[in-house]
N, C-alpha and C positions, 0 to 999 in steps of 0.2 A: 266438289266435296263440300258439305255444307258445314258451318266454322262452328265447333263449339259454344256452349252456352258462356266459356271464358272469352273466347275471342271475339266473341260478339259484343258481349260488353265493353270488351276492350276497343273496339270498332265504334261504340256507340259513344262512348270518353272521348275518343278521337274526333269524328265529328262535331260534337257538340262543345270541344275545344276549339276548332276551327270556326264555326259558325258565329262563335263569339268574340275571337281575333281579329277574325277580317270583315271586311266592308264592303272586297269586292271579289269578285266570281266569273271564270271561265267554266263554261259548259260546251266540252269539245268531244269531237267523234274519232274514237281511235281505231276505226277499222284497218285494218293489214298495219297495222302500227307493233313492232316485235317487242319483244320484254329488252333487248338493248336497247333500242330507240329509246323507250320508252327511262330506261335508267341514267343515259345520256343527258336524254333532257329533264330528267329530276335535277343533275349535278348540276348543268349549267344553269340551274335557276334558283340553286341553293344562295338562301337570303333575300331573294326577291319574293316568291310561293311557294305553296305545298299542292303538292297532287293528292290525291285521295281516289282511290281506284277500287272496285266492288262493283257487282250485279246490281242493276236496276233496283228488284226487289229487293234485295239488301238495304241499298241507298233508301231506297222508300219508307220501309222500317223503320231503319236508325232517325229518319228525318222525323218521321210521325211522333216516336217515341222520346227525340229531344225537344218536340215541341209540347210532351203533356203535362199538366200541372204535376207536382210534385203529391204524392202521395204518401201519407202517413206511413205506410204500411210498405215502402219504397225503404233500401238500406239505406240511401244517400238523403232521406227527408231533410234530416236535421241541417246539412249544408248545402241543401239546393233552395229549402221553401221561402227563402228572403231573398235571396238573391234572382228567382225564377222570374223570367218574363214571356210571353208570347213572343217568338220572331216569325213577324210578318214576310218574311221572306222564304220562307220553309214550304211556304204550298206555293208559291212561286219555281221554286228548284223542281219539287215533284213535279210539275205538271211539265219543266225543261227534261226529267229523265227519259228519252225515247231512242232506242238503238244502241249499239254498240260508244256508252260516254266514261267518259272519267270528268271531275271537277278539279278547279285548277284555283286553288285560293288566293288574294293577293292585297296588301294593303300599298302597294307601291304605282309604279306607271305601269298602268295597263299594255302601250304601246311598247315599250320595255321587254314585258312580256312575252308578248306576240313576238317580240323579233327573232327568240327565243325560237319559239313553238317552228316560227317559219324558217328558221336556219337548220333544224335539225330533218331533215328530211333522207328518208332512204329511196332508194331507183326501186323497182317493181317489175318482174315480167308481166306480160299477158296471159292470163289466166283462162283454162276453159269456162263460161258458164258465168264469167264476171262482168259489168256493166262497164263497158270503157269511160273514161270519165276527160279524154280527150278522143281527137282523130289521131290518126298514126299512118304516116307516109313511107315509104320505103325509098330512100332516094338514090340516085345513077352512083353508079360506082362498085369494085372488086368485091365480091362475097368470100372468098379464100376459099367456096366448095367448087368439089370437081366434078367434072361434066355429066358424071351420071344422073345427077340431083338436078336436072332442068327440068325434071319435071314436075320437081314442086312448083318451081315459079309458072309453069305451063296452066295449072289447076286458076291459078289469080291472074291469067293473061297477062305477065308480067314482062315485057320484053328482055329479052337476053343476049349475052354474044358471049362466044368464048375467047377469053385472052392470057396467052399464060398458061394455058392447061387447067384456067377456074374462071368461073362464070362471072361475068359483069353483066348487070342492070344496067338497060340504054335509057329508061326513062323514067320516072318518079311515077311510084304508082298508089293509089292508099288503100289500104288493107283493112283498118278497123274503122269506125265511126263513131264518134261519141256518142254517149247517151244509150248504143247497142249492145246488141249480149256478145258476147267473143265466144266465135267458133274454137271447135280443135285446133282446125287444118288452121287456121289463122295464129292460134297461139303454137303450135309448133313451128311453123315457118319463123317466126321470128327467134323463138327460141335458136334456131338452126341459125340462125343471120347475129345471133347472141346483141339482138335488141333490146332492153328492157327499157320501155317507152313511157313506163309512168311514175312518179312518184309520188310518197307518202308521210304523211306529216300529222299530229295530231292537230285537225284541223278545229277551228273555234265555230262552233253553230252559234250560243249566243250569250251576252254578255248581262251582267248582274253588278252594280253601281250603286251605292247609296240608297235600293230600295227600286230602283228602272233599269229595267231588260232592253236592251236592243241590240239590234245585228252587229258580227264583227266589223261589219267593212266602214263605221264609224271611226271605229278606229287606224284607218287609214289614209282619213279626210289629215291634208295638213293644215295650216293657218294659210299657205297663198292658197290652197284651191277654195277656203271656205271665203276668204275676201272677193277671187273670182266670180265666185257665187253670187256675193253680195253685190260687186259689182255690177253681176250683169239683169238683177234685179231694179236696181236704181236706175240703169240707165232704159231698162223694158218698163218703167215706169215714168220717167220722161217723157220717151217715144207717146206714151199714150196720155197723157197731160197733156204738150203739145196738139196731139192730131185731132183733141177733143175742146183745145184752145180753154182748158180748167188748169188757171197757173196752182204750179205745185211747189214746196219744196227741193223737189227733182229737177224739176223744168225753169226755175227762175233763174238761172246763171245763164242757161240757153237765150231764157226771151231775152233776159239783160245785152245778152252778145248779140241779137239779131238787131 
């Protein structure tokens, strides 16, 4: 339903509130992400960010329209037109809204954040028609179905035994593939085995910082992996100092020591 010419402005105040408070920006994919999940993690990040949730073209909008100059002929002239500046970040954001996103504002630790976003996560069955986003094994041991039902596991050549009066799996078999479309027979078999193999998290596409974009998984570098790094820069810069016999910085403790 599309929002009132009030709620829109009131959406556009809201924005353009936010865009002016903070500094830094989560641009995340909330697909299979529920409106619980989703209210969870507003509370547990209450005082750290704000979420801001809306249709692309909504967001696009309100984005265009808090970056235009103030206009005489605008209700709010008189307390926007001194105060008004370009943010250069605004066609930045537009060109991040693609798919299923919300915005996640924040002036505090990013990583913080994130730990957030990644603790909240709900299980997922397999769905027909959906892209699996791992593999998925079925592994040895009781299914609590009775024996009439081997013939689902027959269909996936699944090995079976009866024990009990219900069927046991003799051997680990995989059923989905990552990166694939999920059959029926595939997502009802597990439904029947009451598997749900994936889970769901609003996940972070990309990050917004003082004016620079780049991927979440920066945020996940610690100080020993990034020294790691360095380390083994310095010392693949030795290595080739030495082998080139061009004393370096890197390499003069070495020749010292030889």
């Amino acid at each position: 339903m599309p929002l009132s010419k009030d709620k829109k402005k009131e959406y556009v105040l809201k924005m353009r509130r936010m865009l002016d408070t903070y500094t830094k920006l989560f641009v995340v994919n909330v697909d299979n992400v529920g409106s619980k999940q989703l209210n969870e993690t507003r509370l547990q990040m209450r005082g750290q960010a704000e979420i801001l949730m809306g249709k692309n073209t909504l967001m696009k909008a309100c984005l265009t329209e808090a970056n235009r100059k103030p206009d005489p002929s605008d209700p709010d002239y008189a307390e926007r037109k001194d105060s008004w500046k370009p943010n250069p970040n605004i066609e930045k954001i537009m060109l991040m809204l693609r798919g299923n996103i919300n915005l996640i504002f924040s002036n505090g630790d990013l990583s913080e954040v994130k730990a957030v976003l990644d603790k909240e996560v709900r299980p997922s069955p397999a769905r027909p028609g959906m892209i699996a986003p791992d593999d998925v094994i079925i592994q040895p041991g009781p299914t609590g179905l009775d024996p009439k039902q081997t013939s689902v596991f027959q269909t996936f050549q699944i090995q079976t035994k009866i024990v009990k009066a219900q069927i046991d799996i003799v051997a680990a078999k995989q059923v989905v593939f990552k990166d694939q479309k999920i059959g029926t027979t595939e997502a009802a078999l597990l439904d029947k085995l009451k598997i749900y193999p994936f889970f769901y998290k609003m996940e972070v596409v990309k990050v917004l910082q003082d004016g620079s974009v780049f991927d979440a998984k920066v945020l996940d570098l610690s100080l020993d992996s990034i020294l790691a790094k360095f380390k083994a820069g310095i010392k693949k810069q030795a290595e080739l100092s030495l082998g080139a016999a061009y004393p370096t910085s890197a390499s003069a403790p070495h020749s010292i020591g030889n």
